[in-house]
N, C-alpha and C positions, 0 to 999 in steps of 0.2 A: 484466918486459917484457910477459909477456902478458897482466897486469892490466892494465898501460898501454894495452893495445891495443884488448883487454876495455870499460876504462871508455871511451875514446874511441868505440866504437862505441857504446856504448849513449848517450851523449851526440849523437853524431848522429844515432842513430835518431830521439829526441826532435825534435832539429833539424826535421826532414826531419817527423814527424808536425805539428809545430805551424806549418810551413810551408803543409802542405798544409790542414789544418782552416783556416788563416789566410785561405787564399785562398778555401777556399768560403763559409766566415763572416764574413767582412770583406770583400766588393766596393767598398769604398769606397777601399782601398788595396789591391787587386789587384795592383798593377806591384811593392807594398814586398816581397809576401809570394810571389809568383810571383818576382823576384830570390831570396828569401831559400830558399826551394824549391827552386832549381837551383843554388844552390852548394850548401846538405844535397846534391842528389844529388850533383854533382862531387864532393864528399870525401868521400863512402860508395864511387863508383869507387878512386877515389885506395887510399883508405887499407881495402877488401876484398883484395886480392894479400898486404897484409903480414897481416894479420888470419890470413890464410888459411893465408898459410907459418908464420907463428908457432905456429897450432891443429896443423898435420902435425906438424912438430918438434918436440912436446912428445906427441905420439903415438910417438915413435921412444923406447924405452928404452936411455940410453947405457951403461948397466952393469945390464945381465940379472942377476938375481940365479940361481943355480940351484934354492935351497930352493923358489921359486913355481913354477918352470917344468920342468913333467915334459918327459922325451924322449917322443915319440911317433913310433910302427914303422908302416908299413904293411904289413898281410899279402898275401901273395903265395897264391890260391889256386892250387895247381899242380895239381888236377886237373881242370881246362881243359884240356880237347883237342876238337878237331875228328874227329868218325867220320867215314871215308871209307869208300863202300860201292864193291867191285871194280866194273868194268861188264864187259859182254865184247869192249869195244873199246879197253879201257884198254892202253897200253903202260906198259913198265916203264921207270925209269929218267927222269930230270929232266934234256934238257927234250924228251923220247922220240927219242933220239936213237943 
C-alpha cells in the first residue's frame, strides 16, 4: 500500500511539474495546460492526508522486537538540594504559624 501511495505521488509530481513548464512554454495552449495544472494540484491535496497517514503508520513498530531495543533508566541526581541560609527574622515552622 505504501508503494501504491509512493508511486502515485511521484506520478503526480510529474503531473504537476509538466503542467506547469507547459504553461510557461507553450502560451499558445495556456487554458490546456493551466486546466491540466490545477487538477495535478487538486490530486496532490486529495491524495497528501493518505500519503501522510500511510508514511506515520509504517513509523509505528507493531511488534518491538526486544533483542534491538535497550531499556533506558533515567538518573535521578539526589544530591539536589536548595541551601537555606537562617535570617534573624526567620520564624520556625511552615506556614509560621
Amino acid at each position: 500500500m505504501k508503494r501504491l501511495f509512493q508511486t502515485l505521488a511521484g506520478l503526480i509530481t510529474l503531473w504537476v511539474l509538466g503542467g506547469f513548464l507547459g504553461v510557461m512554454l507553450d502560451p499558445a495552449r495556456a487554458y490546456f495546460w493551466t486546466q491540466s495544472l490545477m487538477w495535478g494540484l487538486l490530486s496532490s491535496v486529495i491524495l497528501a492526508p493518505a500519503l501522510i497517514f500511510v508514511e506515520i503508520s509504517g513509523l509505528a513498530d507493531p511488534k518491538p522486537s526486544t533483542s534491538t531495543r535497550s531499556t533506558q533508566f533515567f538518573e535521578v541526581d539526589e544530591n539536589v538540594g536548595i541551601r537555606r541560609t537562617k535570617s534573624p527574622t526567620d520564624k520556625t515552622g511552615w506556614p509560621y504559624s
